[in-house]
C-alpha positions as CSV (number, residue, x, y, z in Angstrom):
1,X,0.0,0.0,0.0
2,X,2.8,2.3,0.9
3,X,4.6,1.9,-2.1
4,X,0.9,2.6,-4.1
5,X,1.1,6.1,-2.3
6,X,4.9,6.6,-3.0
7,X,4.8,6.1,-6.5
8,X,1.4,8.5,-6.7
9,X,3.2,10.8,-5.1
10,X,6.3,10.7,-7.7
11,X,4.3,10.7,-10.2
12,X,2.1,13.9,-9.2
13,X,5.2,15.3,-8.6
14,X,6.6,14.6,-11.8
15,X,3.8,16.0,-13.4
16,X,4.3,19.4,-12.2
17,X,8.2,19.7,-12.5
18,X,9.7,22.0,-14.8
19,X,12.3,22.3,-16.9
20,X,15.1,24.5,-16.0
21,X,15.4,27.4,-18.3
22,X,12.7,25.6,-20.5
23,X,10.3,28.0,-19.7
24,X,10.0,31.8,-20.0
25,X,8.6,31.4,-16.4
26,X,11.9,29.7,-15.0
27,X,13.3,32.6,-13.1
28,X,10.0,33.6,-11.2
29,X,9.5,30.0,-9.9
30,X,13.6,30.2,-9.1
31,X,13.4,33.6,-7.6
32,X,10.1,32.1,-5.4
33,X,12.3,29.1,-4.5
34,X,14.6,30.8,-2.8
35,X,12.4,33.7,-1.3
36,X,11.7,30.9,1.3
37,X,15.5,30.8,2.1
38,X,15.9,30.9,6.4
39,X,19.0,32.7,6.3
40,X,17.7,35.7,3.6
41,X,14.8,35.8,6.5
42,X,17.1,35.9,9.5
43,X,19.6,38.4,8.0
44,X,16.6,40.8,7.5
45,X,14.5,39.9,10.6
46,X,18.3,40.5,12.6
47,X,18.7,43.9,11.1
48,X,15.1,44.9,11.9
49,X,15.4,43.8,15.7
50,X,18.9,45.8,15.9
51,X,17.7,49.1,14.3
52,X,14.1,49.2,14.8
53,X,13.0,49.1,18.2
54,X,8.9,49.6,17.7
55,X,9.5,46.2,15.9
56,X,12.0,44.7,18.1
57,X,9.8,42.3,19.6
58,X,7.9,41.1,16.4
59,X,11.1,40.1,14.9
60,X,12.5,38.5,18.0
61,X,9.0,36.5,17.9
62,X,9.5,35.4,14.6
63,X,13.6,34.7,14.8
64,X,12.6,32.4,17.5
65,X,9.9,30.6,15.2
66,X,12.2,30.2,12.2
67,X,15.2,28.6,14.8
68,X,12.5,26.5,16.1
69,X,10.6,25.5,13.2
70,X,14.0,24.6,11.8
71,X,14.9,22.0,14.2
72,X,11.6,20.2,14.3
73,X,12.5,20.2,10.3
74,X,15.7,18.5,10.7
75,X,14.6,16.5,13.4
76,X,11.7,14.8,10.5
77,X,14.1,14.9,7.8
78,X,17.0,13.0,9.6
79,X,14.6,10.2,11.2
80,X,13.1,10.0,8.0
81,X,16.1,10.2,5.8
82,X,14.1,10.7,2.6
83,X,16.2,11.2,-1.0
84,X,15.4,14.4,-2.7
85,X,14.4,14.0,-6.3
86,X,17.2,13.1,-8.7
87,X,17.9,16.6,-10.6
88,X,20.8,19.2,-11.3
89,X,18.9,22.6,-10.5
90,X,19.2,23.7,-6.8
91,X,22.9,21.6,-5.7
92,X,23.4,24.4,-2.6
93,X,20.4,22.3,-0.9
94,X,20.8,18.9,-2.0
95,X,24.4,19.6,-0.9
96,X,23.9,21.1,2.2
97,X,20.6,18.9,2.8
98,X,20.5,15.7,1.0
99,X,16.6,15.3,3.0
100,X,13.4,16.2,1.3
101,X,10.3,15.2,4.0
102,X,9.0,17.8,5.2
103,X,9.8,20.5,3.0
104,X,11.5,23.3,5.4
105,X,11.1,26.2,2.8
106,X,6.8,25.0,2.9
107,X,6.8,25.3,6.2
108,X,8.5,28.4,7.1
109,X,6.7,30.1,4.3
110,X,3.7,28.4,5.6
111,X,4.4,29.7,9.2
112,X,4.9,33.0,8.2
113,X,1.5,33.2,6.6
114,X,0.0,31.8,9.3
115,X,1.7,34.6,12.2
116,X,1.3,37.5,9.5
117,X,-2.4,36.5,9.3
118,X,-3.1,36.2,12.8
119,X,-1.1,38.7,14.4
120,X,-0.5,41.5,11.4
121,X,-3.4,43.2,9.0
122,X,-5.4,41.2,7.0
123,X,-4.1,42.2,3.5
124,X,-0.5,41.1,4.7
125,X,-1.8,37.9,5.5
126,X,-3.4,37.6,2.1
127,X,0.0,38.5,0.7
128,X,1.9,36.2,2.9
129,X,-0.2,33.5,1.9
130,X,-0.4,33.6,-1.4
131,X,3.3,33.7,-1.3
132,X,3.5,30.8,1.1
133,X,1.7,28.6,-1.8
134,X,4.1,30.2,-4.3
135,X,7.0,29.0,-2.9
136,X,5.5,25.5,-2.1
137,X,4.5,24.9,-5.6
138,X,7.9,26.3,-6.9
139,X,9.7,23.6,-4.6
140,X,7.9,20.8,-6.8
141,X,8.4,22.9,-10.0
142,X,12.2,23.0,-9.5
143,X,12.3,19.6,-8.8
144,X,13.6,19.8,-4.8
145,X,10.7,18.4,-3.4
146,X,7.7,15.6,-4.0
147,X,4.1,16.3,-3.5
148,X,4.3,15.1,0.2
149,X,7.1,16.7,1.4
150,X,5.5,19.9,0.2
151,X,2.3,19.1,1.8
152,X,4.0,17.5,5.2
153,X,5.8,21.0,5.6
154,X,2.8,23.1,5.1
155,X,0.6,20.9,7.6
156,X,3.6,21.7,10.0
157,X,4.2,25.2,9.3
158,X,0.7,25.8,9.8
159,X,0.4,24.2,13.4
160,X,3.8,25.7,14.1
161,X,2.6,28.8,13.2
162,X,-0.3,29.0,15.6
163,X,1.5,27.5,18.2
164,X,4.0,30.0,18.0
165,X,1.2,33.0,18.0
166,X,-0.7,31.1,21.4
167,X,2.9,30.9,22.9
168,X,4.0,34.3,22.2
169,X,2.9,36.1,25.4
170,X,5.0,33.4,27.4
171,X,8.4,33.5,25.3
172,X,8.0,37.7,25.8
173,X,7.6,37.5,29.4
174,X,10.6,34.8,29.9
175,X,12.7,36.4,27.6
176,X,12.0,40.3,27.9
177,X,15.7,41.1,27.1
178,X,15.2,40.0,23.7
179,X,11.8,40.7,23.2
């Protein structure tokens, strides 16, 4: 049964990769790809906590979510120990992490969406999600990623997410140096 559901899920996945530089659309899915990138988040979430303070705590918040969200990734991906699909395009992260399940780059954007929608205006959560589900689909489209892993790590972004939002109040008051 297993092996039914593995190969539907290659095969789905199959279906929606794309070739690299075989489409005129290419660098968007690319650029998308990457926008989910924890250290391009960290880098700009650290300079926003160090010069500016009226959002010192909301970056702080979400710094903490990304680390944490992170391990619990790695933690899946090396009991799991799932093989990314075979493919050229994207050798920084097969190199760096040979594991696909769960996606992390689905469920950080996921967990983003998910704070920025319950904590931030409600057209920034409409942004942040539709960007969430542009760089999910992008990490089937450039081949890094199968169907589930994509769907595992927006299932666990999401319930990150609102864990992280319900928790919030405690990490500020045990932590009020960096919050």
């Amino acid at each position: 049964m297993l092996d039914k559901i593995y190969d539907l899920d290659k095969k789905i996945s199959e279906n929606f990769r794309m070739d690299d530089g075989g489409s005129p659309w290419w660098k968007l899915v690319t650029f998308f790809a990457h926008s989910g990138d924890s250290w391009f988040w960290l880098i700009g979430l650290l300079a926003i906590w160090a010069f500016f303070s009226a959002w010192r705590d909301l970056a702080a918040f979400i710094i903490a979510a990304i680390l944490g969200l992170a391990a619990m990734v790695m933690l899946v991906k090396f009991t799991v120990r799932r093989s990314r699909p075979p493919g050229e395009w994207g050798s920084i992260y097969r190199n760096t992490d040979p594991h696909s399940f769960p996606s992390g780059h689905a469920a950080r954007a996921s967990m983003l969406a998910v704070i920025a929608i319950l904590s931030g205006p409600l057209w920034v959560g409409i942004v942040m999600a539709i960007w969430a589900i542009l760089v999910s689909l992008s990490r089937i489209l450039t081949g890094m990623h199968y169907f589930s892993d994509v769907l595992a790590g927006i299932l666990l972004g999401i319930a990150i997410g609102q864990l992280g939002v319900l928790t919030r109040p405690v990490l500020s008051a045990l932590l009020p140096m960096i919050f």
